[in-house]
KEPADO-445578 format. One line per field, with one value per residue (C-alpha): residue in one letter; x, y, z; residue number from 1. Coordinates in pm, 1 decimal. Layout:
residuo a  ...
X X  ...
Y Y  ...
Z Z  ...
num NUM  ...
END
This chain:
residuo x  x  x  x  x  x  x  x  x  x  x  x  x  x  x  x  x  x  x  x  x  x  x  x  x  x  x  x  x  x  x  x  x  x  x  x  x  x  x  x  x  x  x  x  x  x  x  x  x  x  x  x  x  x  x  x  x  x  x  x  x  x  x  x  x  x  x  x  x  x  x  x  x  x  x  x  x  x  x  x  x  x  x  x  x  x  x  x  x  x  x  x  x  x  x  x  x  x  x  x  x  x  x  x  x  x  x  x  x  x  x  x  x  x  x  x  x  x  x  x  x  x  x  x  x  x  x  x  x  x  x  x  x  x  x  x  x  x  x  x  x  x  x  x  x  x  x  x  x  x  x  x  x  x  x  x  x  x  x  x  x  x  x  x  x  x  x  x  x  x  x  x  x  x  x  x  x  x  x  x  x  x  x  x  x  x  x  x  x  x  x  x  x  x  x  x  x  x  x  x  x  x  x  x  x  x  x  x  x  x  x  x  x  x  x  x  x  x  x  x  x  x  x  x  x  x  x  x  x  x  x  x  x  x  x  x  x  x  x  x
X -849.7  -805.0  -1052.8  -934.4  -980.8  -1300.5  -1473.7  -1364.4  -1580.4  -1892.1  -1841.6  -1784.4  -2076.1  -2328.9  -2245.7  -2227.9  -2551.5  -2712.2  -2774.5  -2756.6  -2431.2  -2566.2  -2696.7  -2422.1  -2199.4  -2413.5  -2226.5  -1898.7  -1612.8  -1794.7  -2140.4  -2094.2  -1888.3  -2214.8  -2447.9  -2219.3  -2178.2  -2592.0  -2668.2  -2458.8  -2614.0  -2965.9  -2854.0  -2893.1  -2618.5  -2359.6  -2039.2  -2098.5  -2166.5  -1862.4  -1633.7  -1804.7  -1736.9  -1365.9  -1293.1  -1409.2  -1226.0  -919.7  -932.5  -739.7  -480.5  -139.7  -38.6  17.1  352.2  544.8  959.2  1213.6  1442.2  1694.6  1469.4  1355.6  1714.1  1855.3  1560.8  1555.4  1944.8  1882.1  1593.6  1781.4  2019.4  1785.0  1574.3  1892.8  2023.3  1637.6  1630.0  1949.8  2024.3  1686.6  1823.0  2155.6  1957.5  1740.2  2078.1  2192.5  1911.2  1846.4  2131.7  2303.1  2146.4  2262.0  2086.3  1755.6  1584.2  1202.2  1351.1  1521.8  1270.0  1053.9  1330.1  1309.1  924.0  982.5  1265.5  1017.7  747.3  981.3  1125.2  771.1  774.7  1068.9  1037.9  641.6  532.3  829.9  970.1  594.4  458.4  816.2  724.6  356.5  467.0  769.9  512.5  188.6  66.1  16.0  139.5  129.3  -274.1  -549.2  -461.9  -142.8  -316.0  -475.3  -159.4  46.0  -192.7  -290.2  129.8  130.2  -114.2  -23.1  359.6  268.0  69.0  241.5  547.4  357.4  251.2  588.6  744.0  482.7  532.2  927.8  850.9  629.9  856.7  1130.0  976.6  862.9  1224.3  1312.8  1056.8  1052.6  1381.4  1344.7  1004.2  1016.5  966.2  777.2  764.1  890.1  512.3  343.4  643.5  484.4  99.9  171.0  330.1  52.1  -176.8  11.9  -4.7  -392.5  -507.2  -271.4  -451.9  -791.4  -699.1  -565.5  -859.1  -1070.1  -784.1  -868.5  -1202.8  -1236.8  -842.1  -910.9  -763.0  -930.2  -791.6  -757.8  -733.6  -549.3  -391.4  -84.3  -186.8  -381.5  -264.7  -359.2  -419.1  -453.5  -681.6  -913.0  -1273.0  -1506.1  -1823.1  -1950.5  -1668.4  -1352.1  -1041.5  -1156.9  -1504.7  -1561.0  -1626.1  -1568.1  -1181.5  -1143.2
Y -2478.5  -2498.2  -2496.1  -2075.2  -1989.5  -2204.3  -2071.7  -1668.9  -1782.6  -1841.4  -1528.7  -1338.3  -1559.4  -1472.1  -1125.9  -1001.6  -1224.8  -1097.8  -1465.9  -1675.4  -1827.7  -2131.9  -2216.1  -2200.6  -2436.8  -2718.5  -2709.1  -2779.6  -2635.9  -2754.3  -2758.6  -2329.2  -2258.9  -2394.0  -2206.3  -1848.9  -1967.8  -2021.2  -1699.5  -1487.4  -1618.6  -1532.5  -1193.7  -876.1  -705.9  -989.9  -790.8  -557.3  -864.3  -1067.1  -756.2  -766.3  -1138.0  -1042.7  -792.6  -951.8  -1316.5  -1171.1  -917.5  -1068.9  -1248.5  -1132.0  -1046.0  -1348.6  -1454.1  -1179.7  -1248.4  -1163.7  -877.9  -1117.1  -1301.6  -997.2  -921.7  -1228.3  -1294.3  -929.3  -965.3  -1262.5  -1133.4  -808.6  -1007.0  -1210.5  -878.2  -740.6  -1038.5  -1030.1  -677.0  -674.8  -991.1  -878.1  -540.4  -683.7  -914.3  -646.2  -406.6  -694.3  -729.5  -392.5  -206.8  -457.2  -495.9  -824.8  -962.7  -830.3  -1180.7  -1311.6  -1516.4  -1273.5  -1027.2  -1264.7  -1293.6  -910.4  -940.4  -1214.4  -1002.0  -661.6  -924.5  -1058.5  -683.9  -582.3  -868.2  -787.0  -391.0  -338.3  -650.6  -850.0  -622.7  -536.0  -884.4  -949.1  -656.2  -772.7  -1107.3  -1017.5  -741.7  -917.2  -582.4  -384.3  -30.5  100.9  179.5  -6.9  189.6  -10.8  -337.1  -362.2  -247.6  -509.5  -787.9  -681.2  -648.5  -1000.5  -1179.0  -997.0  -1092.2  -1441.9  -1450.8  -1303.3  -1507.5  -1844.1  -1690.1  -1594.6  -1910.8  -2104.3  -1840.1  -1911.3  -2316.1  -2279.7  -2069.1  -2327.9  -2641.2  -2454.6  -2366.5  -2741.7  -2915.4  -2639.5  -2523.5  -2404.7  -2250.2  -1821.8  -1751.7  -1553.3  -1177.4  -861.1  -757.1  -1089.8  -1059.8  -760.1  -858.5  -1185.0  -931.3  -741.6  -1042.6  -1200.0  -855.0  -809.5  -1177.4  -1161.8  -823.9  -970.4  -1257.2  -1053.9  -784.2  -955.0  -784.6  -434.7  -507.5  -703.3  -628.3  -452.7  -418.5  -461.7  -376.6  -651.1  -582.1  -784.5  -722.5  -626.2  -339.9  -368.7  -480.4  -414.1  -714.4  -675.2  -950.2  -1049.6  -989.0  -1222.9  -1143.2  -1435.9  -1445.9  -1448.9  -1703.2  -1976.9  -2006.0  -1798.5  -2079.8  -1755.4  -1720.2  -2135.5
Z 3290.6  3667.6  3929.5  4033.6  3654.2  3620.3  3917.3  3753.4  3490.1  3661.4  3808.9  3503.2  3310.1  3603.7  3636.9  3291.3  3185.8  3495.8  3654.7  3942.6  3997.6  4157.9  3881.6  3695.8  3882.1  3775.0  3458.0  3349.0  3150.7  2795.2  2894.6  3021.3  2682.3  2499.7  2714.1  2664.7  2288.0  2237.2  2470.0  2219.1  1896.9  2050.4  2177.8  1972.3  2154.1  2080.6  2054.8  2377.3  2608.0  2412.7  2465.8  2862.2  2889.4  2776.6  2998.9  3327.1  3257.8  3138.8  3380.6  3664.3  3447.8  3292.9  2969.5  2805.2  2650.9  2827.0  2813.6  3033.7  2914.6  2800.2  2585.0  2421.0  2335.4  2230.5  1993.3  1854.5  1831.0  1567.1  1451.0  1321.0  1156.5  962.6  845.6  717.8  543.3  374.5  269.1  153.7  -33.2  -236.3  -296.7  -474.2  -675.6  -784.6  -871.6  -1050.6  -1293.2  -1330.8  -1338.3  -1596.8  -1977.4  -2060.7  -1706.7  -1820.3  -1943.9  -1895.0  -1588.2  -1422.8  -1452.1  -1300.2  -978.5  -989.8  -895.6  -656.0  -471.0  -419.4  -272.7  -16.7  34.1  67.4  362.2  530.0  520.9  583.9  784.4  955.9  1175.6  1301.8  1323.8  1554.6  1723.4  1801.8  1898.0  2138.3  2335.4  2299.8  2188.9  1864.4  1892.3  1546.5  1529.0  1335.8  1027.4  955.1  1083.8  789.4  590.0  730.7  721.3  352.4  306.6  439.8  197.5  -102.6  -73.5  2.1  -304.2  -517.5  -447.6  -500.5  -876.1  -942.4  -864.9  -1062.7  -1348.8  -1329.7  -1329.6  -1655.1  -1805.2  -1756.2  -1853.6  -2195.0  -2218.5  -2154.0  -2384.8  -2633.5  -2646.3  -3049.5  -2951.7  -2917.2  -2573.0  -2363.9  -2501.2  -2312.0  -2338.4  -2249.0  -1912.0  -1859.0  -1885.3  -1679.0  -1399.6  -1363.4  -1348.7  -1040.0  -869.9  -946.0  -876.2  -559.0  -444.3  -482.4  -266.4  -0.5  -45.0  276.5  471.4  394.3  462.6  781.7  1003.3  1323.2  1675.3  1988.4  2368.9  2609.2  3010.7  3192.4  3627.2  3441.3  3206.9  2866.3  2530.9  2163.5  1916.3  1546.8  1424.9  1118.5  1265.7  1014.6  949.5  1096.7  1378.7  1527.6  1366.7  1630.8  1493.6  1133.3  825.7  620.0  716.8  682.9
num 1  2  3  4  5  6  7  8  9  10  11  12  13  14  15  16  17  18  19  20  21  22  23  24  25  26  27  28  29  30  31  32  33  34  35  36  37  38  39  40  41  42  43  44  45  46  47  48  49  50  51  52  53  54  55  56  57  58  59  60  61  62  63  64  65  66  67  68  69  70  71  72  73  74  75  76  77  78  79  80  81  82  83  84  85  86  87  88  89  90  91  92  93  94  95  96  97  98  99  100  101  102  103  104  105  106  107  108  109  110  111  112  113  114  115  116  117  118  119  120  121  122  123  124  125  126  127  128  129  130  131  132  133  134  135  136  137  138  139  140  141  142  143  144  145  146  147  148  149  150  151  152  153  154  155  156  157  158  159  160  161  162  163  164  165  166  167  168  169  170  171  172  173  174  175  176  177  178  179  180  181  182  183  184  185  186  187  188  189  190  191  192  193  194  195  196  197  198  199  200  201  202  203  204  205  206  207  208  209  210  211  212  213  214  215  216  217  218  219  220  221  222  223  224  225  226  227  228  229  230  231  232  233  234  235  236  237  238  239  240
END
């Protein structure tokens, strides 16, 4: 941080805090973190003087991460083009399987389930994470931040399951080959499993995504974020 930014924060620190600035300067960049850092722990209005301490620091910097127009377009350009490849290279595969009798096997329905998770990716969370990251702002309310960071986890998951699924599957196949396989039904039960166990993992989402307003010389901007109970990403042991 340089000396302009540094000397912002002993403003901010003193006037939010209601303190003498001279005092302040004493410190440096580590030793005034701690002191903010120990100040909020003892305070019992921690979020209104973190949201203060926000607002004035941030208040006479730009948005972050803002492109030129050209950037914007040439990354959207190729970022178009791999959403569409995405949604619809999963949507053949799933025509394939299901449209034709003979393709209906454990495996395949197994491909089936990994093709809606990675449809469910590129459909209900890529195009709004691009859009988040390209504007440095979330437009699309808190409501569907906690859709799309739920969306997020679950696909994740549940692609991981179904891949280690398809891998068992296999090597039974391979070192078993005059074994019977896995049943229609057990397909079936093991589906639902991946989709429940992958739902629990991601449940943290629906409980704890939220969006906050930043202020910065330039305008304000919207961030969807995981707010732990215990903190933010930087500092919550829950989220690690």
């Amino acid at each position: 941080m340089n000396s302009p930014n540094l000397e912002h924060l002993y403003n901010c620190t003193a006037s939010v805090l209601d303190l003498n600035v001279t005092m302040l300067l004493k410190l440096n960049f580590s030793e005034i973190r701690y002191f903010i850092e120990e100040t909020l722990n003892k305070s019992t209005r921690r979020d209104i003087i973190q949201q203060a301490l926000r607002d004035c620091i941030l208040g006479n910097q730009e948005r972050p991460f803002d492109l030129p127009w050209w950037q914007k377009l040439f990354w959207s350009s190729i970022y178009a083009v791999i959403v569409l490849v995405a949604t619809g290279g999963n949507i053949i595969v799933m025509w394939i399987v299901l449209a034709h009798r003979r393709m209906r096997t454990v495996t395949n329905y197994f491909l089936v389930n990994l093709s809606v998770a990675d449809l469910m990716m590129s459909l209900l969370n890529c195009a709004f994470n691009f859009i988040f990251l390209l504007n440095s702002n979330w437009p699309f309310g808190m409501v569907y931040c906690t859709i799309n960071n739920f969306v997020a986890h679950v696909t994740v998951a549940s692609s991981v399951f179904t891949l280690v699924v398809i891998s068992f599957d296999r090597y039974m196949a391979i070192m078993y080959p005059l074994k019977h396989h896995m049943s229609r039904k057990r397909t079936v039960i093991t589906l639902i499993l991946i989709w429940g166990i992958s739902s629990a993992l991601a449940t943290p989402c629906l409980l704890y995504s939220t969006t906050s307003l930043r202020r910065y010389s330039d305008g304000t901007r919207v961030a969807c974020y995981l707010s732990w109970p215990d903190g933010d990403y930087l500092r919550s042991k829950t989220e690690y």
